[in-house]
DOMILO-277338 format. One line per field, with one value per residue (C-alpha): x, y, z; chain. Coordinates in nm, 3 decimals. Layout:
! DOMILO-277338
u	c(X ...)
v	c(Y ...)
w	c(Z ...)
c	c(A ...)
//
This chain:
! DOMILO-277338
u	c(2.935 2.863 2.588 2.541 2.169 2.221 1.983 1.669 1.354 1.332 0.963 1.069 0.808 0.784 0.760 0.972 1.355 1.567 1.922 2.182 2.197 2.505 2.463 2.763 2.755 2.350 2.315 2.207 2.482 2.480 2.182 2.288 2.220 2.555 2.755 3.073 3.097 3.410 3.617 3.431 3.652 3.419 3.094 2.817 2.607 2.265 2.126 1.779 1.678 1.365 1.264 1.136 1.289 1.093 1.107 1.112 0.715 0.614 0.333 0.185 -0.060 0.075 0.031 0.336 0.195 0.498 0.489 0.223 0.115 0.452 0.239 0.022 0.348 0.691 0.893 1.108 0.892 0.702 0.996 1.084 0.728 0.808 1.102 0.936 0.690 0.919 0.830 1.196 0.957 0.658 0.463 0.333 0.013 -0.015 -0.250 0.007 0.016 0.199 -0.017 0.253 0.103 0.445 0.808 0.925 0.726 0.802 1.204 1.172 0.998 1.315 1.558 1.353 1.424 1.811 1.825 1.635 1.804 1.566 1.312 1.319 1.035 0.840 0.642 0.281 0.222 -0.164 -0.350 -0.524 -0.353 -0.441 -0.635 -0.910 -1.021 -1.022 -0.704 -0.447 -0.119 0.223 0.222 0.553 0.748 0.675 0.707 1.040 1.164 1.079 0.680 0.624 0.204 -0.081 -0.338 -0.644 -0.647 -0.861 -1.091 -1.248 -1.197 -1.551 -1.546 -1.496 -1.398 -1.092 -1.031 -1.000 -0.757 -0.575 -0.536 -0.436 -0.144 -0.077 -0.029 0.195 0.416 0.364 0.251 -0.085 -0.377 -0.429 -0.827 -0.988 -1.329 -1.639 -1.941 -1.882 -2.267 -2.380 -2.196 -2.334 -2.160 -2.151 -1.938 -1.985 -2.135 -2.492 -2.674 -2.791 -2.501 -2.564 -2.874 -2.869 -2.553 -2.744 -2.465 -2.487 -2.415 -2.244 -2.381 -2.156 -2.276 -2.077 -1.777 -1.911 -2.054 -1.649 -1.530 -1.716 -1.691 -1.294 -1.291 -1.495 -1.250 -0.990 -1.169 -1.251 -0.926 -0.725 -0.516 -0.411 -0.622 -0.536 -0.852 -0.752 -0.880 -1.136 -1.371 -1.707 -1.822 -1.984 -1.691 -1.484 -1.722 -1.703 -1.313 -1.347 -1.561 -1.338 -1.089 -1.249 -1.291 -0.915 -0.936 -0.590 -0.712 -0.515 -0.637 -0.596 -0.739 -0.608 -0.619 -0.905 -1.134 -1.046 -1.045 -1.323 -1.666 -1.893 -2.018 -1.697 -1.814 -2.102 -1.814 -1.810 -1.415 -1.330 -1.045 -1.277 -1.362 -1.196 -1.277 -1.404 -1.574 -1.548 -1.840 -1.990 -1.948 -2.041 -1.805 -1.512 -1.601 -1.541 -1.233 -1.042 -1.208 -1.038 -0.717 -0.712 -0.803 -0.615 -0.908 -0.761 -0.379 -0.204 -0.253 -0.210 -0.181 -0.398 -0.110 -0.361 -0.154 -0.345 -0.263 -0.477 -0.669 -0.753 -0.939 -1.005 -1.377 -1.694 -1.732 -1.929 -1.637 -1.348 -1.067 -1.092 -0.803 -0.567 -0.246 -0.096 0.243 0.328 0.064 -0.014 0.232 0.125 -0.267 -0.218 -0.008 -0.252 -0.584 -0.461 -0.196 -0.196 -0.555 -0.457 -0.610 -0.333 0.018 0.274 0.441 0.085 0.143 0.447 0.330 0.052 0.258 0.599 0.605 0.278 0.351 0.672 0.551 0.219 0.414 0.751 0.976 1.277 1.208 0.970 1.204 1.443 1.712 2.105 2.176 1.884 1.883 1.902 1.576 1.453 1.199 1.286 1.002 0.949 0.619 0.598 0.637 0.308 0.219 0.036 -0.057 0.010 0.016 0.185 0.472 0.439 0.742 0.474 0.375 -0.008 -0.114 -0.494 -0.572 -0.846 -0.632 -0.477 -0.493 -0.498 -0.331 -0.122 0.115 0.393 0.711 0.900 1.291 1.472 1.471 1.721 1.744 2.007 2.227 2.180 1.982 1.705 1.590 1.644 1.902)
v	c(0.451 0.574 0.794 1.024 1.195 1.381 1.583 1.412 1.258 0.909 0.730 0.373 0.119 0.226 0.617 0.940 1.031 1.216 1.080 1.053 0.772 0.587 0.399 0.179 -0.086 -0.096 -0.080 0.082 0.051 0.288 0.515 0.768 1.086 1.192 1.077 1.250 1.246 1.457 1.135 0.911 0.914 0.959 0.997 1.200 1.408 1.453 1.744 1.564 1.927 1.957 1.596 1.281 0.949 0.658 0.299 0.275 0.292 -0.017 -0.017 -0.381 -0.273 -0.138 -0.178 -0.117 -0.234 -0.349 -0.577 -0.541 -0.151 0.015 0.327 0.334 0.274 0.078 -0.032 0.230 0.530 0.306 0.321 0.666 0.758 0.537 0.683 1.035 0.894 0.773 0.374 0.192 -0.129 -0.234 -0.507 -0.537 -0.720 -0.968 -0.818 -0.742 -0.886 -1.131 -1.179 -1.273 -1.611 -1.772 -1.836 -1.650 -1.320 -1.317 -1.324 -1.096 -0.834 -0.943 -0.851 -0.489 -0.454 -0.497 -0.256 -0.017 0.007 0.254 0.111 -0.281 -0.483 -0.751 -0.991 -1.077 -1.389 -1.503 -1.711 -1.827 -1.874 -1.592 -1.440 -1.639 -1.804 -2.135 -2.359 -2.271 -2.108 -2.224 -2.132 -2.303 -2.219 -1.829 -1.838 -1.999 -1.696 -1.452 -1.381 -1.279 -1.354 -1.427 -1.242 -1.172 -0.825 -0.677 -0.940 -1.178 -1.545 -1.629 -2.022 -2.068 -2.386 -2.268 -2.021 -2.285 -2.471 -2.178 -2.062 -2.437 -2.418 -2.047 -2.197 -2.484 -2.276 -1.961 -1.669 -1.523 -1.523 -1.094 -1.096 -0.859 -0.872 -0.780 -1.013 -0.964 -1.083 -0.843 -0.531 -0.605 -0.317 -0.032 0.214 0.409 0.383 0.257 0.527 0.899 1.054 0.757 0.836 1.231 1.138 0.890 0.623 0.250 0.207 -0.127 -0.191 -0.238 -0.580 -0.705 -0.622 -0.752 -1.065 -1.179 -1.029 -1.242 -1.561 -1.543 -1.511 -1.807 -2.007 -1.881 -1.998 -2.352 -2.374 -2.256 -2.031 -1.667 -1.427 -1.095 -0.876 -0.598 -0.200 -0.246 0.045 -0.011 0.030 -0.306 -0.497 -0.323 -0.490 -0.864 -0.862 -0.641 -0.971 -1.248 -1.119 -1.154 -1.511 -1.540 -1.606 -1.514 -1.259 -0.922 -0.660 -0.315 0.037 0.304 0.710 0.766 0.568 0.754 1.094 1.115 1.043 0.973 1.309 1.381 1.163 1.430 1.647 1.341 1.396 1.018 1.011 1.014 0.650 0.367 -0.040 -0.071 0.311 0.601 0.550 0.757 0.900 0.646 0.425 0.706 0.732 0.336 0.342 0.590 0.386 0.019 0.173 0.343 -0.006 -0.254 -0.392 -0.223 -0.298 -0.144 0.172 0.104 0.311 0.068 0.285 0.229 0.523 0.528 0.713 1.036 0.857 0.596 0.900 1.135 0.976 0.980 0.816 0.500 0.360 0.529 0.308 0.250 0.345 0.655 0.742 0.725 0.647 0.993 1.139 0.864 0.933 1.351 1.242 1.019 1.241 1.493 1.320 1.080 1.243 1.631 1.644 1.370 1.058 0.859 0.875 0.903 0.556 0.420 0.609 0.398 0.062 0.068 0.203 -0.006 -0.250 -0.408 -0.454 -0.642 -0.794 -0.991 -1.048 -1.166 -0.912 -0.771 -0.378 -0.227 -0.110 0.101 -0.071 -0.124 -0.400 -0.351 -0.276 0.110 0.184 0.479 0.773 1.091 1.365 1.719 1.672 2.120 2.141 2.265 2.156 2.153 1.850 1.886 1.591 1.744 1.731 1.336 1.089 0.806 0.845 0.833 1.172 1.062 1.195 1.309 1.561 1.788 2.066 1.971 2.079 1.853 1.855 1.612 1.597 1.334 1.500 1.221 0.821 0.571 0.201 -0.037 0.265 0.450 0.778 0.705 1.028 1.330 1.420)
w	c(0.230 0.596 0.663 0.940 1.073 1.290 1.545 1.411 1.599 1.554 1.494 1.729 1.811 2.141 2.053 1.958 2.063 1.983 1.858 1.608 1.358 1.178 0.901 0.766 0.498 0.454 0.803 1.122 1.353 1.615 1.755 2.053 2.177 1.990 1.749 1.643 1.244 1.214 1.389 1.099 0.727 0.428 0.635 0.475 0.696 0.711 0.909 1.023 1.284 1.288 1.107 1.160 1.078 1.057 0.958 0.547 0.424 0.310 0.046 -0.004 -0.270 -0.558 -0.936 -1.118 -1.492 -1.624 -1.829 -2.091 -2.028 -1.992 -2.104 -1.751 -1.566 -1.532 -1.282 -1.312 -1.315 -1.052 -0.838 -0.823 -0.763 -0.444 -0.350 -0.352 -0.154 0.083 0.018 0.067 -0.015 -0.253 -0.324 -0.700 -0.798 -1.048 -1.323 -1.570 -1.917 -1.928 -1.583 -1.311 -1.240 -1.316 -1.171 -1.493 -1.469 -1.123 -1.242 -1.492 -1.211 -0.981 -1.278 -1.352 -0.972 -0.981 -1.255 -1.134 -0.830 -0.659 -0.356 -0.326 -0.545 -0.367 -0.617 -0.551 -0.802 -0.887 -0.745 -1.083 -1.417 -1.592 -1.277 -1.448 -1.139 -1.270 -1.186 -0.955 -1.019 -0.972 -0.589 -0.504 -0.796 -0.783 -0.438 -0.506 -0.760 -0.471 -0.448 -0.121 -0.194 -0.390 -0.545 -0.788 -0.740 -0.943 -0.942 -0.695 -0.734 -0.699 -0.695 -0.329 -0.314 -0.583 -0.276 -0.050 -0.227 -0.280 0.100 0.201 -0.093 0.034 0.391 0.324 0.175 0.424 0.216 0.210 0.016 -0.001 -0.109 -0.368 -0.197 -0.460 -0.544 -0.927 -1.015 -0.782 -0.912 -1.188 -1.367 -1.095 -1.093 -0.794 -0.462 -0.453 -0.228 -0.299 -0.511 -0.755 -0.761 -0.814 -1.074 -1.276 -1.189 -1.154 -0.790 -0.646 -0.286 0.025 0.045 -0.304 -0.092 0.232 0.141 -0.010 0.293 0.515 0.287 0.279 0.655 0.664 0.468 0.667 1.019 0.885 0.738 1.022 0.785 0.743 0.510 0.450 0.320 0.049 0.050 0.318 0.219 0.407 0.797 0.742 0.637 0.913 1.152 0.993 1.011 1.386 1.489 1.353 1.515 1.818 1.738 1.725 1.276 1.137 0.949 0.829 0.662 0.498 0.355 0.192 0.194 -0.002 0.209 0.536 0.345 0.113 0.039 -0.226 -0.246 -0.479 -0.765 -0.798 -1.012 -1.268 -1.247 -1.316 -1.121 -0.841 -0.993 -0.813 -0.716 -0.438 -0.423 -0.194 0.050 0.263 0.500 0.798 0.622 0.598 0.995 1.064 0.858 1.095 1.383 1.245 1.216 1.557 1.693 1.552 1.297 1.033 0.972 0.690 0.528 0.165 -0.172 -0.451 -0.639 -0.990 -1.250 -1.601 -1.920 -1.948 -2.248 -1.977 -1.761 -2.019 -2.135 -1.997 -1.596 -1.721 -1.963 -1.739 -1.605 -1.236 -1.003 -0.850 -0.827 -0.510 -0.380 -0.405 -0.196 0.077 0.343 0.312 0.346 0.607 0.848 0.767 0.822 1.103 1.289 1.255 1.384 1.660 1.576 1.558 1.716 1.460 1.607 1.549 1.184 1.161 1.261 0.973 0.680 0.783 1.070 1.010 0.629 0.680 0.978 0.778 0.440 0.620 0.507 0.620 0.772 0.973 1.292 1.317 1.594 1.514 1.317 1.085 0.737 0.719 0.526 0.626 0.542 0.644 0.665 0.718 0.914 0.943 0.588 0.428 0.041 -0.205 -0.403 -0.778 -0.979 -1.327 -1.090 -1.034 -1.111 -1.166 -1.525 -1.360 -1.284 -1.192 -0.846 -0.703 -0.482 -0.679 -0.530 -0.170 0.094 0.266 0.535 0.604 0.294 0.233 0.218 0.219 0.118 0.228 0.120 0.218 0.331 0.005 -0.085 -0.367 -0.292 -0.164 0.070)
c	c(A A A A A A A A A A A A A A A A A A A A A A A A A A A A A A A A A A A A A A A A A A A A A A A A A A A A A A A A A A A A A A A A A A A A A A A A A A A A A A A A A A A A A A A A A A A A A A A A A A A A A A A A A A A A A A A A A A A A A A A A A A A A A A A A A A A A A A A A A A A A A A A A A A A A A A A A A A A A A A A A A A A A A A A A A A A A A A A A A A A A A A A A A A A A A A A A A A A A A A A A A A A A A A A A A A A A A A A A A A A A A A A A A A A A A A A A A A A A A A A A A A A A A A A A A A A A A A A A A A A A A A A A A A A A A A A A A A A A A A A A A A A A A A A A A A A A A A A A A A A A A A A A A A A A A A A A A A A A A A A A A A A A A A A A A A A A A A A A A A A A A A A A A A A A A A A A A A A A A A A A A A A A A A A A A A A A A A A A A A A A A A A A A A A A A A A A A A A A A A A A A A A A A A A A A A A A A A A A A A A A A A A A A)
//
């Protein structure tokens, strides 16, 4: 199949232009000012006036459930939540049941891919059996079936010397350790925010420092080690300071946030709407304030979705026993260009980098650029398009989101993988 954009601005590393694109056989292989489609047999054309066209979204962070609670999410519902989204690439975390902290979950995830047949499925494989935190996984052998990392999301491996082990296997077999950050003893059971809301809401708060006291020992490990680290949904002003100093030290250290953090604030938890409710919390509003800061220098990396759908019953209870998490692949691209770019924070190249180059670029995948020759996956956005968010019209089977209702700017029209519309068009 040979696909033809043409008129369109293209989002390229080194900023916007104007040009045609042809795709043939999966690929990019010709950008210029003009391209002719009527001389090219069985070409589709896409009329990209007035869009943008960037480098496929990445999303390293995203739970897709399957298998074990096909009724939160599967892969396929996942995936077309992606697509819409404009995500040509994901990266699923291990806390599925079966967990995937084996070369045969991490298969069977490959297999749900292939059928599928919507974004492309990246693997993240445990780094405990059982994301127990006691013995190490089978690094090599997942790693082997097509992981692309390791990870405890969801919960911090707190024995720090099984952490250590665990980022000198990760390096000998170059993938990353990608670190849920949170002191469990010292959560102790909060749910929100420790600070004033928590206090006028009657809600067990969980300090910054659970999160920046992991943040700072995983860096640590990573220094001594002389090893990559990549720190999960950075959320606090605090922690964006340890990882803005270790850099400065030269540590190989990564890391990430996601929407909600750069968006909101705590003061939203004060409508006891518990899909407000999410690990680590919204902060406040200092912390919402060093977020945009680390991403508009470099601290920050990757903007991320912690894509966390649950089944209304899941939501639908009172905050204390509520599950944790939002649903976000369908929103995250909208929020961002909103929040970042629209009011001129960010560039949208620097837009770009965050949600596709940089992704690719610390989990060595394929993507991230768009020059001839490489795979044609591409997102292609409406960025004058005003909407509103309304999550009964979701394709993930999560509709918990603390935005419905917002206004957004910024609509995914069309996604391309491997030369293919998965959505759109």
């Amino acid at each position: 199949m040979k696909l033809l954009i043409k008129n369109a601005t293209l989002v390229l590393k080194d900023g916007e232009k104007k040009s045609d694109l042809l795709i043939e056989d999966g690929k990019i292989s010709k950008i210029a000012k003009s391209i002719d489609g009527a001389s090219l047999k069985g070409c589709k054309i896409i009329d990209g006036t007035n869009k943008h066209v960037l480098s496929g979204l990445i999303d390293m962070h995203v739970h897709l459930r399957e298998p074990g609670f096909e009724g939160k999410e599967d892969i396929e519902s996942g995936s077309k939540a992606a697509v819409a989204g404009g995500f040509t690439q994901i990266c699923c975390m291990p806390n599925t049941n079966p967990v995937c902290d084996n070369a045969v979950v991490v298969t069977y995830i490959k297999h749900r891919e292939s059928e599928v047949n919507l974004c492309k499925i990246n693997p993240i494989g445990a780094i405990t059996k059982g994301e127990q935190g006691e013995a190490l996984s089978e690094i090599g052998k997942m790693k082997q079936a097509g992981a692309v990392a390791i990870s405890d999301d969801g919960r911090s491996v707190m024995n720090s010397n099984i952490m250590r082990l665990a980022m000198e296997y990760a390096g000998g077999f170059d993938i990353k350790c990608l670190c849920h950050c949170e002191d469990i003893n010292l959560v102790d059971g909060g749910v929100v925010n420790e600070g004033y809301n928590s206090t006028l809401c009657g809600l067990k708060g969980s300090l910054r420092a659970a999160e920046d006291i992991m943040i700072a020992r995983d860096i640590s490990l990573a220094e001594s080690l002389n090893v990559p680290v990549h720190i999960c949904h950075v959320s606090t002003y605090s922690g964006v300071e340890i990882i803005r100093s270790a850099k400065s030290r030269g540590v190989k250290v990564t890391a990430e946030t996601c929407p909600h953090y750069f968006t909101l604030t705590d003061d939203i938890i004060t409508s006891f709407d518990t899909n407000t409710k999410v690990n680590p919390p919204v902060r406040e509003e200092k912390d919402r304030l060093a977020i945009i800061e680390g991403l508009k220098d470099g601290t920050l990396d990757c903007i991320v979705t912690d894509h966390a759908p649950h089944a209304q019953k899941d939501k639908e209870v009172e905050y204390n026993l509520a599950a944790f998490g939002m649903s976000g692949l369908e929103t995250s691209f909208a929020l961002s260009y909103t929040h970042l770019v629209k009011n001129g924070r960010l560039t949208l190249t620097q837009l770009s980098r965050l949600m596709s180059a940089n992704p690719a670029q610390i989990l060595n995948l394929e993507g991230g650029e768009i020059k001839e020759g490489a795979a044609a996956d591409l997102t292609v956005a409406d960025l004058n398009e005003k909407w509103i968010i309304d999550s009964n019209k979701f394709l993930s089977k999560g509709k918990n989101t603390p935005f419905n209702g917002y206004e957004v700017y910024g609509k995914v029209v069309c996604t391309i993988v491997d030369g293919q519309i998965k959505y759109g068009g």
